[in-house]
N, C-alpha and C positions, 0 to 999 in steps of 0.2 A: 663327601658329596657337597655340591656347591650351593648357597644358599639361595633362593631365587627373592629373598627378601632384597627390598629396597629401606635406606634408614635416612629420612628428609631432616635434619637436624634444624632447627632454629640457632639463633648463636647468643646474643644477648640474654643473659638471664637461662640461659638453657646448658649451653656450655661451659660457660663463664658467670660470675657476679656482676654486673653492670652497673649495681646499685649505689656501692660506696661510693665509686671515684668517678668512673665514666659517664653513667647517666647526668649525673647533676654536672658534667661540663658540658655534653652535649646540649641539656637544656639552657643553660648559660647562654651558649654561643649560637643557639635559635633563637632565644628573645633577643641577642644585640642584632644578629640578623633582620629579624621580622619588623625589628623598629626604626633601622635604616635603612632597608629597603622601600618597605611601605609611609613609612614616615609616621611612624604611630608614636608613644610613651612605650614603657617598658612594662606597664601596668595591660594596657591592652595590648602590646604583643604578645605576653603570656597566654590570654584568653585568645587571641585570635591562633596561637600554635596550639593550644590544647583541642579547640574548637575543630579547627580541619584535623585535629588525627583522630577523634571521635568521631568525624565525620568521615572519613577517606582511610581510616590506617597508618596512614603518614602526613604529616606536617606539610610535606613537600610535595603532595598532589593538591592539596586546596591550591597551595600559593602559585604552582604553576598554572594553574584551572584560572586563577580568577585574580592574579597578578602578574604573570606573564614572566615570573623568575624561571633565572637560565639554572636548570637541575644540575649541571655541573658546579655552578659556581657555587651552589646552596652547600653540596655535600664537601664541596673543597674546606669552605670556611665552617660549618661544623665541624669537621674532624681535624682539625688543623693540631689535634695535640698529639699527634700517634709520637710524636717524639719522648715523650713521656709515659707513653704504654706500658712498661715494663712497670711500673711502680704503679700504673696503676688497676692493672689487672689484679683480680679476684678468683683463683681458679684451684680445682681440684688436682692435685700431682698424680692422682691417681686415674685421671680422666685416660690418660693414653692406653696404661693396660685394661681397663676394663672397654674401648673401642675395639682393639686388637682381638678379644674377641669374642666380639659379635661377626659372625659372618655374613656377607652381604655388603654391595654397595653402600657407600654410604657420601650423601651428598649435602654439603650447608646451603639453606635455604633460605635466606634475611634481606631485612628491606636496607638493611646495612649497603651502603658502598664499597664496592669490592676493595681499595685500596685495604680500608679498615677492616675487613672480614679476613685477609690474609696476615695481616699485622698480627691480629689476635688468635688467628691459627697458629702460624707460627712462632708466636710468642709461649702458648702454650704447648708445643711439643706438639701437635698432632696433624698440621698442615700434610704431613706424608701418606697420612691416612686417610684422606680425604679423598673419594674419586670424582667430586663437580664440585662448584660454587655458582650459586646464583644467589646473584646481587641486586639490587635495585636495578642498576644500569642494565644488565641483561633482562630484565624485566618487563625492560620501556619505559619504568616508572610506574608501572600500575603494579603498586603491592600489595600484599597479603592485607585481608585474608580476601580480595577480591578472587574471582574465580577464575580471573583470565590470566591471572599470575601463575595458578594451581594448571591449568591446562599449558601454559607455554612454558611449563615445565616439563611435563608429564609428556608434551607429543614432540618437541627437543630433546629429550633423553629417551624416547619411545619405551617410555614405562607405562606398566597396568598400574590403575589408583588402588587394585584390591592387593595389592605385592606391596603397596607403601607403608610405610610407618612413618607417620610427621610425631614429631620426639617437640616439646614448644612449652613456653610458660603462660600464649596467651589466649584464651578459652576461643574467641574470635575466629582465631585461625583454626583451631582444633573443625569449631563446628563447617567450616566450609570445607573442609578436609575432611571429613565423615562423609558428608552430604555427595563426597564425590567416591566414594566406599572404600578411604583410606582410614587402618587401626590408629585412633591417638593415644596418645598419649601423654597427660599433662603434668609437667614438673611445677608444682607448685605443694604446701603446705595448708593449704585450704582444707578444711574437711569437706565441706559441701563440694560433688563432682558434678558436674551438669551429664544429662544423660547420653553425651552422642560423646563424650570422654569413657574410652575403653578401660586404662588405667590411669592412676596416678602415683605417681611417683615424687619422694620428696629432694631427689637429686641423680643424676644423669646416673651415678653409682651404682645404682638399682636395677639398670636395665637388665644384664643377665640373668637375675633370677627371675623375670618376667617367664622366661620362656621360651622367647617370640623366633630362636633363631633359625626355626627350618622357612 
């Protein structure tokens, strides 16, 4: 019988480790950004990237809002290291068989840029199992955990919110994904769970014995 689940993955930090190599060059290459662009020190363009993704979810919605940077060109020179991907992805060898089976679509859902959101699929084995991607750029640029990222998702793939499962490391997103009567679930090592978090989980590994697969 076929699953009528939907599985929303996030990618950073969800799928993969982000933390050792990749976050800290992304962050990197948004303060040289944010400080030549704008024309600030490196000192306040850390505070002013921190500041609009506290504020917005991403970095790249203040700066377009209220600097008038071209979104392409932001996420070109962020990611400019996919050449080095391979070294420096952090991921589970096991992540493929335990996708395989979960039954059910299953779609990545990140404020990532598509180029880099297939690199790191494909880098880890499982871009084949993947049946959508949504990117930033399919987005419009308004990411997670806004609402209107969660619906032009949900009415482009003409999915029910109560058939999703968003699978994510970041509580934000979880809660606007409840709020729309999608199951979360949060990978993170946290003990405290906030309440609109159905489970948690301390790595993607786990989901089968969740359950969840009818």
């Amino acid at each position: 019988m076929r699953s009528h689940r939907v599985w929303l993955f996030d990618l950073d930090n969800t799928l993969h480790d982000a933390n050792p190599h990749i976050f800290p060059a992304i962050s990197r290459s948004m303060c040289r950004y944010v400080a030549q662009e704008i024309g600030v020190d490196e000192t306040a363009a850390r505070q002013l990237r921190d500041h609009y993704w506290h504020r917005y979810g991403a970095t790249l919605t203040g700066l377009i809002r209220h600097h008038g940077v071209d979104p392409h060109h932001f996420l070109a020179a962020t990611h400019a290291f996919l050449d080095d991907l391979p070294r420096m992805l952090v991921h589970e060898p096991a992540l493929r068989h335990v996708l395989k089976r979960l039954p059910g679509r299953k779609i990545v859902f990140s404020n990532a840029p598509r180029r880099y959101v297939e690199a790191v699929l494909e880098q880890i084995g499982i871009l084949p199992l993947i049946d959508g991607i949504w990117s930033i750029e399919r987005l419009r640029f308004t990411p997670k955990p806004h609402a209107d990222a969660f619906r032009r998702l949900l009415c482009r793939e003409r999915l029910d919110a109560h058939r999703c499962i968003l699978v994510e490391d970041t509580p934000a997103n979880l809660r606007a994904a409840k709020r729309l009567g999608m199951t979360t679930i949060l990978v993170s090592r946290a003990q405290q769970v906030p309440a609109y978090v159905d489970w948690r989980i301390k790595s993607v590994l786990e989901l089968p014995k969740l359950g969840l697969s009818r």
